[in-house]
N, C-alpha and C positions, 0 to 999 in steps of 0.2 A: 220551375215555378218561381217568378219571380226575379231568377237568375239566369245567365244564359248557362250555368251549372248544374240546376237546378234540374228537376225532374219535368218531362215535357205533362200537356194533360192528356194525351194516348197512356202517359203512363201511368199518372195516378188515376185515372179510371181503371187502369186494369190493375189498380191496387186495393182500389176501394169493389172491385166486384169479384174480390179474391178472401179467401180468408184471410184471419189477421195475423197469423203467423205468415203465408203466401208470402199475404201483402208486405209485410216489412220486410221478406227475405226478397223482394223485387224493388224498394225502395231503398234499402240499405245502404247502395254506394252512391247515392246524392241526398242520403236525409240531410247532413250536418249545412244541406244548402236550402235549405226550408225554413217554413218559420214553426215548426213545428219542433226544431230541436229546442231545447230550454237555453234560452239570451245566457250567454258569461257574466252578464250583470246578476242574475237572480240569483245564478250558480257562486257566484264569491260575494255576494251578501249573505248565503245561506251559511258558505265557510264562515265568514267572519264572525257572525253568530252563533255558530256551533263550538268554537274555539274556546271561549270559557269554561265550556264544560267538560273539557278533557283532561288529561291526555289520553286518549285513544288508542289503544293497541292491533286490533282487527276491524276492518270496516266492511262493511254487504252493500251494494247500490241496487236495489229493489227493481227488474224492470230496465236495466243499462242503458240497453238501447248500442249507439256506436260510442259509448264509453265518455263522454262527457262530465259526467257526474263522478264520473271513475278520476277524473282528474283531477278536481274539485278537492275531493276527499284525500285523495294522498296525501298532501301536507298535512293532513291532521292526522294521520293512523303511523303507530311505530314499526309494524312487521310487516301488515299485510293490507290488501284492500281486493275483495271477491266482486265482479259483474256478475250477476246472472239476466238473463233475455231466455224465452225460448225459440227466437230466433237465432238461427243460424247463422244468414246471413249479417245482423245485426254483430252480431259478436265475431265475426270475423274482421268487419269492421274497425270494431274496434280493438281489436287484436292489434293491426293492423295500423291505428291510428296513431295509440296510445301505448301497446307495447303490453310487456312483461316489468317492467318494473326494473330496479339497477344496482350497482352497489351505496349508492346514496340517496336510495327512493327504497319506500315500502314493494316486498313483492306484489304484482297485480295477476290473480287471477280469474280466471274466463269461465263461466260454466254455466252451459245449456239446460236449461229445467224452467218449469212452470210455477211461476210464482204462490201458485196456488197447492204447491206438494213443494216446498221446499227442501232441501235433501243438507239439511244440516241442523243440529241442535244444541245450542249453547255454547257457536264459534265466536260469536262477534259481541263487541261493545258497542259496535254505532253502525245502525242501519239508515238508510235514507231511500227515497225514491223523487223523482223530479218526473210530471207529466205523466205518467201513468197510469192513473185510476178512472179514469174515461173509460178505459177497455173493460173494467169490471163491472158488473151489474151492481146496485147495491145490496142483492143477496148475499152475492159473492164477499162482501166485504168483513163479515166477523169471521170467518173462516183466511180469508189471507192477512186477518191482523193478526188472528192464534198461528200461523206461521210465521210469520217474523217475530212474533213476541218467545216461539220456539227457540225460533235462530239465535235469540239474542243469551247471554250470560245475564245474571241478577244483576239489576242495578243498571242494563244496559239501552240505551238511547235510540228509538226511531224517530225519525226527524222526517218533515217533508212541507214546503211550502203552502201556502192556500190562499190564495188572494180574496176579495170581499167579493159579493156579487156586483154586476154593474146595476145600477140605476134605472129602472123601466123605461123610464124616458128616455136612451143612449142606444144608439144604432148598436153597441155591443149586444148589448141586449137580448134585441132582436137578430141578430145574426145567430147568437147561439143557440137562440130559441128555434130557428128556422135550423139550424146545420142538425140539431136532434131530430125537431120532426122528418125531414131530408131520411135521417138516418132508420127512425123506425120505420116509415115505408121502404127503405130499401129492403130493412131486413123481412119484411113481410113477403117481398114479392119475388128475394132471390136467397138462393142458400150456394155457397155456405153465408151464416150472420156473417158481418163484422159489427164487432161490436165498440163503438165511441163515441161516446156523449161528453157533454160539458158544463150539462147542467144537472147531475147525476150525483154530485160530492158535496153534500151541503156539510159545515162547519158543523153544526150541531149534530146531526146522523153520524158523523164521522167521529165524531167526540165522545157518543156513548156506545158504540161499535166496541172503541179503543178500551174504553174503559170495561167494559164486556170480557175485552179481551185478556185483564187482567194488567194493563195499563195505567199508572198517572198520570195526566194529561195538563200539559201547561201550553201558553200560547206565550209567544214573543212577537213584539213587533218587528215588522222589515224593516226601518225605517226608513232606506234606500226608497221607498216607494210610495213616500211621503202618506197624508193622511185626507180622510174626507173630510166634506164639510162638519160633521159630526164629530170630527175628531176622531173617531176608532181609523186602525190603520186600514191601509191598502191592500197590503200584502201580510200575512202573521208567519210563523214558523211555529209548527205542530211538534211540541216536546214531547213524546210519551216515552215517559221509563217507566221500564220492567222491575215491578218490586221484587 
């Protein structure tokens, strides 16, 4: 897609009329050639911004994926730093990519489970997720924030990007608006769902979700991503700590 690396479109049709685990365990060894992995720019804007607020000892990347965000965060954590995907093939990936960790790098490890039962309580201080909330419905959403807010220790940090919406008048727009509807007719007409949307995550819903969840919630600007004509940024960084 895009690349001559890239995934053909034989394939990502047969990704997108698979489930969404399926499908990432068949996209997995050419995602990081898509534009669907999250840009290195947003990923060390994020670091850069999270860095005051440490120092960090155990980090969780919400949703891995092939370990991008996994890499990101290393610099910032002192022991350790856990992916979880429940893909498979996803995580082998980035097993794969990005390793086990070294004697001058935090240990990195790899572990298959569903975002939505996370299988730890009170390991980490700094959780994060990049691109992932598309796949959750926004039912789903106060339930996998009381899981991460689980995972974390008191006082402990989920962090995760949010860019502003685009503009009505902006072919973005319309694109995203058309690739959802796209999607709820697929899922009407074929099973298994896949479930990804993109216009699904609004700022406010997601603000009092968090706060639901037992969250303080602060925003930070990207700056990296400059600002609109209004002034409010582009892109924010979602702070919730765990009181």
């Amino acid at each position: 897609m895009f690349t001559s690396q890239g995934p053909t479109f034989r394939e990502l049709t047969a990704q997108a009329l698979s489930s969404i685990e399926r499908g990432y365990d068949l996209l997995a060894p050419k995602f990081d050639h898509t534009p669907f992995r999250t840009p290195d720019r947003l990923l060390d804007e994020v670091a850069r911004t999270l860095r005051p607020l440490g120092p960090f000892d155990a980090g969780l990347d919400v949703c891995c994926g092939t370990g991008a965000g996994v890499r990101a965060l290393a610099p910032l954590c002192r022991e350790r730093v856990t992916g979880v995907d429940f893909s498979a093939g996803m995580l082998a990936t980035a097993r794969e990519s990005v390793g086990d960790g070294g004697p001058d790098r935090p240990a990195l490890e790899w572990v298959r489970a569903d975002a939505r039962a996370l299988p730890f309580t009170g390991a980490f201080d700094l959780a994060v997720s990049f691109g992932a909330f598309g796949h959750f419905l926004p039912a789903e959403r106060p339930g996998l924030f009381a899981e991460v807010h689980r995972a974390l220790r008191p006082g402990g940090v989920f962090a995760f990007p949010i860019g502003a919406p685009p503009p009505l008048d902006t072919p973005l727009y319309w694109t995203l608006l058309g690739f959802d509807a796209v999607m709820r007719v697929r899922n009407l007409l074929w099973r298994p769902k896949f479930v990804m949307f993109y216009r699904t995550f609004p700022l406010r819903g997601v603000r009092d979700d968090l706060v639901r969840a037992g969250f303080t919630v602060e925003l930070l600007p990207l700056e990296e991503f400059g600002r609109r004509p209004d002034g409010s940024p582009k892109c924010r960084l979602v702070v919730a700590r765990r009181g």
